[in-house]
N, C-alpha and C positions, 0 to 999 in steps of 0.2 A: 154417074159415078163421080166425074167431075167438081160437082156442086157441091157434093157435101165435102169434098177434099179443099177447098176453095175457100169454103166457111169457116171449117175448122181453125185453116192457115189463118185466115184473118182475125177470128176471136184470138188465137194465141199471138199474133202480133202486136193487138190493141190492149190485149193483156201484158204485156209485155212492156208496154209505151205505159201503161199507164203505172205499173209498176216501177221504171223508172222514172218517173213524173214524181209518182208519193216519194220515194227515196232520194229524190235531189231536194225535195220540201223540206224533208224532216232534218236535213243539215242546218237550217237557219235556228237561232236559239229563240226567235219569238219574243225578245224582250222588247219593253215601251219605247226602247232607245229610237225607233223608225230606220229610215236605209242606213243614214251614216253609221250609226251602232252597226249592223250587220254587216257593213261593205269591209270595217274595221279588221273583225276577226278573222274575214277573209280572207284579205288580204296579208296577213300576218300568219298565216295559216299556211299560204301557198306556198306548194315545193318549185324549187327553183326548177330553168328549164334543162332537164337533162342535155348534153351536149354529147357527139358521136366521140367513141375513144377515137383517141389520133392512131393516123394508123404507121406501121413501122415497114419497114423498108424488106421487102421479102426475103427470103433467103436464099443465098445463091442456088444455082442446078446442083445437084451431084454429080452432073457429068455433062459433056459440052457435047451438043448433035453432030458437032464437026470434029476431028480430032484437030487439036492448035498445030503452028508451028513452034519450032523454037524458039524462045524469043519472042513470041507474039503478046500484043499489049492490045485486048478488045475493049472498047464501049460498050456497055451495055445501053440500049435503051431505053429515056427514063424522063419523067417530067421536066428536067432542068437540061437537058441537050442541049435546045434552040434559044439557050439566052447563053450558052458557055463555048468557047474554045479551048479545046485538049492539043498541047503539042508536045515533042516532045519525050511520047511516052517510050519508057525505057525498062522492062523486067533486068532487075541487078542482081549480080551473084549475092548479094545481104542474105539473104532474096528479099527485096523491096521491088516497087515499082516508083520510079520519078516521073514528074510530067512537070508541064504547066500550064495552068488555067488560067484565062482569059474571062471576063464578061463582053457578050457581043450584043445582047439584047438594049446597054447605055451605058452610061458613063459613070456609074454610080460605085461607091467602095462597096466591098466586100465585109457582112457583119458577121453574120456563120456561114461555114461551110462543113461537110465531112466527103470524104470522098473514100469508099472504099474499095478493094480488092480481094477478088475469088482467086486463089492461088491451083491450077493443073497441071497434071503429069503430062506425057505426049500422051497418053491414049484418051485425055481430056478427062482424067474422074479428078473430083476434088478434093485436096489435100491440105486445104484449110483460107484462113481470111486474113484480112489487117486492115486497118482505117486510121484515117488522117483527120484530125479533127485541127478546123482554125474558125478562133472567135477572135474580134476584135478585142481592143481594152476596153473598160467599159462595159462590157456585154456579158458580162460574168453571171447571168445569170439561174444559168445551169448548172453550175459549179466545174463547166469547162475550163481546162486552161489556157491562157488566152494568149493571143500573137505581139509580141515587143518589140515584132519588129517591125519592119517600112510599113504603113497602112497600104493594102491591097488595093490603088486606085489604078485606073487606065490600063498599064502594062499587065495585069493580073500578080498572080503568087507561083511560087516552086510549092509541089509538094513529095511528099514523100513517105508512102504506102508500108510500111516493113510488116512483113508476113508474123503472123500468130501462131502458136500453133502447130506448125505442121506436119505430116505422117510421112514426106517425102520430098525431093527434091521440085520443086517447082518448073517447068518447061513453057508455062503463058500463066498470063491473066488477065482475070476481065474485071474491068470498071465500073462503077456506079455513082450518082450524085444523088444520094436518098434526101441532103439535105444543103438547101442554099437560100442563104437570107441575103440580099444589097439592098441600100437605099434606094 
């Protein structure tokens, strides 16, 4: 019973191959032109290479596992930790959040940054966001708007979070660095 399941498989395989085989043929236009003629249309023909969407920055939790303190200012976790220093950090009656970042990964300026915050009650559900966007001069090519003031070298930047948004008073928040570009 085997063998003729076997056979089967393989005639529909090689039918299969051979079918793509005529069908990659019949692309070529067959003119006298020889390869260069044909390599021409080709390549003129070819879709560019698809590239992945970039991806965006998740969305905060709707609620923290921990309930906050008052006054508490967390980190969140996040590709750009291990090249930055947070100090500093301070939830204000605005309600904003202040800090100051550091680069510790070199010595290099700061081209973009965005640094945002998830704003919580004390029982930790979420009551809204806010983000701090800094580009250098020059760098406008987002249609951000961009920092006139000290360039971000060595010492790092202030920045300063103010809440969006929100349904309630504010009790913590948590930070994020979805985005950091330095030389």
């Amino acid at each position: 019973m085997n063998a003729p399941l076997t056979r089967s498989t393989v005639s529909l395989a090689l039918a299969a191959l051979a079918l793509a085989a005529l069908t990659a043929c019949s692309g070529s236009s067959g003119s006298a032109g020889g390869a260069a003629a044909d390599a021409q249309p080709a390549a003129a023909s070819a879709a560019p290479a698809a590239l992945p969407a970039p991806r965006s920055a998740p969305a905060p939790a709707p609620s923290l596992a921990a309930p906050p303190r008052q006054g508490e200012v967390r980190v969140e976790q996040g590709p750009f930790n291990d090249r930055v220093q947070l100090t500093r950090l301070t939830l204000t009656g605005g309600p904003a959040v202040t800090g100051h970042l550091a680069i510790t990964s070199d010595v290099s300026d700061v081209l973009a940054l965005e640094v945002r915050a998830a704003y919580y009650d004390i029982q930790g559900r979420l009551l809204g966001t806010g983000s701090f966007h800094y580009q250098e001069e020059g760098e406008d090519a987002h249609g951000a708007a961009h920092h006139d003031g000290a360039r971000a070298t060595g010492d790092g930047i202030d920045f300063t979070v103010p809440a969006e948004h929100l349904t309630g008073t504010p009790a913590a928040a948590v930070l994020s660095i979805p985005v950091l570009v330095n030389e």
